[in-house]
C-alpha positions in Angstrom: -48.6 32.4 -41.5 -47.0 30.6 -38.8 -47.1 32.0 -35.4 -43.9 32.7 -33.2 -42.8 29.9 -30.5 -43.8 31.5 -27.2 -40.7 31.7 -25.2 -40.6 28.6 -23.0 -41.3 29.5 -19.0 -38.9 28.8 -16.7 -40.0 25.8 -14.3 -41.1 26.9 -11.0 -39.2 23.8 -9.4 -35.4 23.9 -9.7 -33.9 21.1 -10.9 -33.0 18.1 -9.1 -30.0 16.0 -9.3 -31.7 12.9 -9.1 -35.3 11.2 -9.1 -35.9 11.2 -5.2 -34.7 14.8 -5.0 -31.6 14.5 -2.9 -29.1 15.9 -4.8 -25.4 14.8 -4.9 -24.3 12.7 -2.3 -21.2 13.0 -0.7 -18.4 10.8 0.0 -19.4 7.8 2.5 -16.9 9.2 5.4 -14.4 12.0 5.6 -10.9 11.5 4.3 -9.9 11.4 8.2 -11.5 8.5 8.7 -9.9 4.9 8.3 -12.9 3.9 5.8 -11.6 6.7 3.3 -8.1 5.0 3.0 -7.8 1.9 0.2 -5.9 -1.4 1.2 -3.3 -0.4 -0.7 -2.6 2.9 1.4 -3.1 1.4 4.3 -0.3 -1.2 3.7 1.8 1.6 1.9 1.5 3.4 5.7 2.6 0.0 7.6 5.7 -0.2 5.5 6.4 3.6 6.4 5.7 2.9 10.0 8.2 -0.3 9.5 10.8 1.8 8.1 10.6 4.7 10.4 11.6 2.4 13.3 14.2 0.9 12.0 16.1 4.0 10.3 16.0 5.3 13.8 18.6 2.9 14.9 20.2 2.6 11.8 20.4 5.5 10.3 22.7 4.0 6.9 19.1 2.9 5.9 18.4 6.6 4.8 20.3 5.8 1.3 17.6 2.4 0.6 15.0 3.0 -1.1 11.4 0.9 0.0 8.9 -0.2 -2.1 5.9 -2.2 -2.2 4.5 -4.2 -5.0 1.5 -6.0 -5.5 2.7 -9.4 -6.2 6.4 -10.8 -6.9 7.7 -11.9 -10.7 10.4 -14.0 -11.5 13.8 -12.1 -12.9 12.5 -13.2 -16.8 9.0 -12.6 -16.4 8.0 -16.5 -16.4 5.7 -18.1 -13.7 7.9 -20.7 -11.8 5.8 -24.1 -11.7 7.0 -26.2 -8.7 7.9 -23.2 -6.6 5.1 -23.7 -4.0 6.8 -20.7 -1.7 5.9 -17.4 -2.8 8.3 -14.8 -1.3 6.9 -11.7 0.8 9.8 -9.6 0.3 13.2 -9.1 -2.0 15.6 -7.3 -1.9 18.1 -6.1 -5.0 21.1 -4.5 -4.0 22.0 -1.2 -6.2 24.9 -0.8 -8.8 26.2 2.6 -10.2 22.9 5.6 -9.5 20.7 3.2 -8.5 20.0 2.8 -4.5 19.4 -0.6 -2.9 16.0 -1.5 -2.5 13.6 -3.6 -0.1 10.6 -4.5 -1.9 7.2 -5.9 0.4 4.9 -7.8 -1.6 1.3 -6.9 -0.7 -1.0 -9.3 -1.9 1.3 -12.8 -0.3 1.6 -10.7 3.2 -2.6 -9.9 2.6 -3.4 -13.3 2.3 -1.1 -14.6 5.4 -2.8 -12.2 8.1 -6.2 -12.0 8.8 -6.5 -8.6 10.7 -4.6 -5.2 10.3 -2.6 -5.9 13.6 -1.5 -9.5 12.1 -0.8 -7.5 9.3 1.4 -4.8 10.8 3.5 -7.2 12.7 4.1 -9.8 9.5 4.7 -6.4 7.5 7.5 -5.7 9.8 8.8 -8.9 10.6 9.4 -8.8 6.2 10.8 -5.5 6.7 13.7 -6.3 9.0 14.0 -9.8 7.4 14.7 -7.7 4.3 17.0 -5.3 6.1 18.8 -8.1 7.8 19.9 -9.6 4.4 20.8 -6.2 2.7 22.9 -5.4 5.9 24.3 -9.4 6.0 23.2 -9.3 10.0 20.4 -11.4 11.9 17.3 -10.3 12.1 17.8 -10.4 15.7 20.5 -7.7 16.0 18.5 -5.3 13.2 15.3 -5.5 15.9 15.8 -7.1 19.2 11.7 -7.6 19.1 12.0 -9.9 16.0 10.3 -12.8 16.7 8.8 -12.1 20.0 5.2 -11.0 19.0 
């Protein structure tokens, strides 16, 4: 006759999440801190920063939509050969629904500036460049500062 299975005994150790025993580890910093925040969301905020001090002065901006994307393509999809200048910014004016639009190319502005104040003034120096074409002005008259950094 076989004999019942004893009832298994609880372990007197609770169980650990890992090998060395220290459990879960938590993110490497807080979301507050800088370190928490991709490249891509801190460039997203220097375009907002960019934006919100030029739509103070003009305020017509409100109706143009801003975008960033992570590397420019031609109008039919082809790579240009030849075309050593690669373009930070564009900027495609709206028809019917659809606002204008001012679109910052990450990755060419990335490789241009070495640290995130470099960054932040190239960033914005696009930004009104953009603005200053959509609006048919200088770049001068859309920021008196243009230039001067």
């Amino acid at each position: 006759m076989d004999s019942p299975v004893p009832p298994r005994r609880a372990d007197p150790r609770p169980r650990r999440r890992d090998r060395h025993g220290r459990g879960m580890r938590g993110p490497i910093a807080p979301p507050q801190v800088p370190l928490a925040i991709s490249r891509a969301e801190a460039f997203d905020d220097l375009v907002r920063d960019s934006v919100t001090r030029l739509e103070r002065h003009w305020p017509q901006l409100a109706g143009v939509e801003f975008a960033v994307q992570e590397v420019p393509r031609s109008d039919n999809g082809e790579v240009r050969e030849g075309d050593d200048a690669v373009p930070l910014g564009r900027v495609t004016e709206g028809s019917g629904e659809r606002p204008d639009r001012v679109i910052v190319f990450r990755r060419p502005v990335e490789i241009r500036s070495r640290t995130r104040d470099e960054r932040a003034l190239l960033v914005h120096e696009v930004v009104v460049e953009q603005v200053a074409e959509l609006l048919g002005l200088a770049p001068e008259s859309v920021d008196p500062r243009y230039g001067q950094d």
